[in-house]
Structure formats: structure tokens, C-alpha cells
C-alpha positions as CSV (number, residue, x, y, z in Angstrom):
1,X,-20.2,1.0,7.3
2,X,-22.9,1.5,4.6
3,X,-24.4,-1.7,4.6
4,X,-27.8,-1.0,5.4
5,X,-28.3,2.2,3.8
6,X,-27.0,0.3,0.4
7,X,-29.4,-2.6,0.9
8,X,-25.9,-4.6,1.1
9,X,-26.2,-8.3,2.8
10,X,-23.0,-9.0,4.5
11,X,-22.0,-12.6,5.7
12,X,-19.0,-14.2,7.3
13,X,-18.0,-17.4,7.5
14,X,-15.0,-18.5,10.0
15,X,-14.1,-21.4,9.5
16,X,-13.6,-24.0,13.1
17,X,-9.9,-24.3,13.1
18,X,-9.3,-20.4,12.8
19,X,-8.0,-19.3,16.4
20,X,-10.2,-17.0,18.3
21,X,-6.1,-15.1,18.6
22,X,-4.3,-14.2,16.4
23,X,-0.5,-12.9,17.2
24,X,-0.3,-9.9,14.4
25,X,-0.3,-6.6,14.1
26,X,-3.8,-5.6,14.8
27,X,-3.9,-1.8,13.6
28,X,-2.9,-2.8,10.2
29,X,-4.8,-6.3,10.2
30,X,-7.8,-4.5,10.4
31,X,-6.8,-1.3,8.4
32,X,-6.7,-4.5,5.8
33,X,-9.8,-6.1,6.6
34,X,-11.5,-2.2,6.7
35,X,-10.6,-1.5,3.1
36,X,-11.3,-4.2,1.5
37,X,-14.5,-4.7,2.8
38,X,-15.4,-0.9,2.8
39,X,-15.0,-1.0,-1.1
40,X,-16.9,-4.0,-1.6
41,X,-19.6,-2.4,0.2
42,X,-18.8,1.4,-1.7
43,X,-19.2,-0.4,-5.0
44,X,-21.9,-2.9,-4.4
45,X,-25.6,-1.3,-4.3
46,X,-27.5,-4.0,-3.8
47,X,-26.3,-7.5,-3.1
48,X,-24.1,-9.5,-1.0
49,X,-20.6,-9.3,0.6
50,X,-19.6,-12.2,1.9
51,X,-16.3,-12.6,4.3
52,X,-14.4,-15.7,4.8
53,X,-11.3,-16.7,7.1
54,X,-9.8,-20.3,6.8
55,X,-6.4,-21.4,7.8
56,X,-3.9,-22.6,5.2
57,X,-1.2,-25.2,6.6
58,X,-2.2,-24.5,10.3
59,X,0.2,-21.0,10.3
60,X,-1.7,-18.9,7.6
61,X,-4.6,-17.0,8.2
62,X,-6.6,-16.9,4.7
63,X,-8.7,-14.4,4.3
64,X,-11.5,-13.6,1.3
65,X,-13.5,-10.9,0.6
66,X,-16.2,-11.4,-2.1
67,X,-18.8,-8.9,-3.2
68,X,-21.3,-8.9,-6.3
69,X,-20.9,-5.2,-7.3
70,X,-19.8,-3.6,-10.5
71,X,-16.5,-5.6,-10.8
72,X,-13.7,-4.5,-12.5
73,X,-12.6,-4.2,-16.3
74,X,-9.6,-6.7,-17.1
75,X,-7.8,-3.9,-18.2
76,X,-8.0,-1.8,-15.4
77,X,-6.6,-5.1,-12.8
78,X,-3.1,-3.9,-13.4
79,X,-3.2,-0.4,-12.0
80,X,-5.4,-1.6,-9.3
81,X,-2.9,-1.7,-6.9
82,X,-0.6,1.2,-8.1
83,X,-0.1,4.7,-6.4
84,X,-2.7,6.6,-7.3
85,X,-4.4,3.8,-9.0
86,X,-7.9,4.9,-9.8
87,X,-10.4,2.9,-11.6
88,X,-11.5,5.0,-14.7
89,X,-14.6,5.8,-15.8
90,X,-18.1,7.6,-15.1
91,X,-19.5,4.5,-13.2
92,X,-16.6,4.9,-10.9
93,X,-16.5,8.1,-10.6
94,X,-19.6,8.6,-9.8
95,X,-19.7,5.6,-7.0
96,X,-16.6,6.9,-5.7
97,X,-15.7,10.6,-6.5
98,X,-13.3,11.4,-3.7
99,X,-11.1,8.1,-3.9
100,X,-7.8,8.8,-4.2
101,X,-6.6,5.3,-5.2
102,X,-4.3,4.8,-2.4
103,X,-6.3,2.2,-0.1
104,X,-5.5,-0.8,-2.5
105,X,-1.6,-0.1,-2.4
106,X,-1.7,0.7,0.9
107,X,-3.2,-2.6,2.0
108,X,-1.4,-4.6,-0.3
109,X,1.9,-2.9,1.0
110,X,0.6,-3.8,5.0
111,X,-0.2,-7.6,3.2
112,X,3.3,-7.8,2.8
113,X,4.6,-6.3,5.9
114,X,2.7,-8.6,7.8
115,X,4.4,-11.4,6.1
116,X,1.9,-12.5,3.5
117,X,2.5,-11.6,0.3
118,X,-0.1,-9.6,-2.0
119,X,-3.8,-9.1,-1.8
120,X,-5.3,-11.2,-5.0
121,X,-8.0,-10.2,-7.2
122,X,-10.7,-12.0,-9.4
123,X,-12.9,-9.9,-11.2
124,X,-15.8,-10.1,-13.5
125,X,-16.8,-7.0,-14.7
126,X,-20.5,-6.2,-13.8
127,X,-20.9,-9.5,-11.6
128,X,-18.4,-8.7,-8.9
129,X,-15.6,-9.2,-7.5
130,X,-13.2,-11.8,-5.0
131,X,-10.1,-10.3,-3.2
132,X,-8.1,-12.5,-1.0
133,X,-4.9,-12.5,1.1
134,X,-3.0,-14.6,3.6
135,X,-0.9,-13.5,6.4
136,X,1.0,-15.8,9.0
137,X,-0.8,-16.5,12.4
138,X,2.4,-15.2,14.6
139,X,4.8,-13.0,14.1
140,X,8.2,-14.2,13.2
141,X,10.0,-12.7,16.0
142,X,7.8,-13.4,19.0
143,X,10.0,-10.8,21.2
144,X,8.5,-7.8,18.8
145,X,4.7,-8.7,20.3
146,X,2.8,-6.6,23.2
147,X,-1.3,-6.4,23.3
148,X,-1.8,-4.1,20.4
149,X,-0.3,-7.3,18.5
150,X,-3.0,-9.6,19.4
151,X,-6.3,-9.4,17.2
152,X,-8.9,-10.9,19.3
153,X,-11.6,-11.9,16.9
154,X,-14.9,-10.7,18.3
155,X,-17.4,-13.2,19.6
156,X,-20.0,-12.9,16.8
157,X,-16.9,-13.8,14.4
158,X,-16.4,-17.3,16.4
159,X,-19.0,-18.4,17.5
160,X,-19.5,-21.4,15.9
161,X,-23.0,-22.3,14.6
């Protein structure tokens, strides 16, 4: 990623009862994770991205991803997650000029696949912005899994400190 050539600080913070496993499908759990933080780092030129994963009722996976970039106008959040759903304006044009405003519907699309729902948004424009989404920590028919279904978080994302 960008980070360092953007002057971006990223964190994580994993919370102690997420499993270092978890049985989903791990193309598109990190084809998730991928996007969402690759735009908070594309439109965040200097500050801090910060990653968080918490479990909700012992079977969801939460995850956040919160950035202090541009933010987005409130009346731009309802085509944020539509086909072809670019953010207008020069400011995003210019941080982003070959977007094609498919990455946001396609996660929020794998969101649901994976058995989670939709990928939420809280925005303030020019202060940043907070996207989140929770997906089940196994699949719903067990039978389906082989080892491309097991994320195995890497070491530097457990370790507990």
C-alpha cells in the first residue's frame, strides 16, 4: 500500500477474544479488508488509519476501518455503494482519477455473501471517515470449507501486547 509514501500512520487493534482462525472465505475476506483500507489510505494524505476487529456475540467478527481523510459529503452517502457510484467532485477526482466506483458495491455485495449484512458508513466531511462490517466466524454449512476457507490472521495481527 501507499502508506508511507502518503505520510499515512496505520494502526490495528485486535481485540483478545478474536480467534487467531477464522472459518470464511479468505479471497473475498481480504478482497474486503483490501478495499476498504486501500481507500482510506487513497483519500487520506496525512493522518491516521486505524483498523479494528472485535467479536460481537462470540460468532461475529466486527470489523472497523477508520481514517481521518477528506470524508464524505452527506449527500453523496447514498450512491456510495451503487454501481458505478463515484464520489463527485474536483477533490475526488483529482485524489482518485481512475476509480471506477465499483470497489464499494463490490465489497458490500461480498459483505453479504459472507453472511454479514452491509458495510456501514459514518462520515464527516473533511474530518474523515468510519466504515464497518460484521461477518460470522464460520461458515453456515461447515461441509462447503477446504484451506482457502480459513483466514489465518498473521502473527503481527495477534500478538497480543
Amino acid at each position: 500500500m501507499q502508506a508511507s509514501m502518503k505520510e499515512n500512520r496505520v494502526t490495528y487493534n485486535i481485540e483478545s477474544d478474536v480467534p487467531r482462525v477464522i472459518a470464511t472465505d479468505q479471497r473475498r475476506f481480504c478482497q474486503i479488508m483490501m478495499n476498504l483500507v486501500g481507500n482510506a489510505m487513497k483519500f487520506t494524505r496525512q493522518g491516521v488509519i486505524k483498523i479494528l476487529l472485535r467479536m460481537v456475540e462470540n460468532t461475529f467478527i466486527h470489523c472497523t476501518i477508520e481514517d481521518t481523510g477528506t470524508g464524505i459529503k452527506p449527500e453523496n452517502l447514498q450512491s456510495l455503494f451503487s454501481f458505478l457510484g463515484r464520489l463527485e467532485g474536483d477533490e475526488q477526482r483529482r485524489i482518485n482519477p481512475t476509480g471506477l466506483g465499483i470497489g464499494l458495491y463490490t465489497s458490500n455485495h461480498l459483505v453479504e455473501f459472507l453472511g454479514g449484512g452491509h458495510i456501514n458508513v459514518e462520515s464527516t466531511y473533511g474530518k474523515g471517515s468510519k466504515f464497518s462490517f460484521q461477518i460470522p466466524t464460520r461458515y453456515e454449512n461447515q461441509q462447503q470449507l477446504d484451506s482457502s476457507c480459513i483466514v489465518d490472521l498473521p502473527e503481527e495481527f495477534t500478538s497480543r501486547s
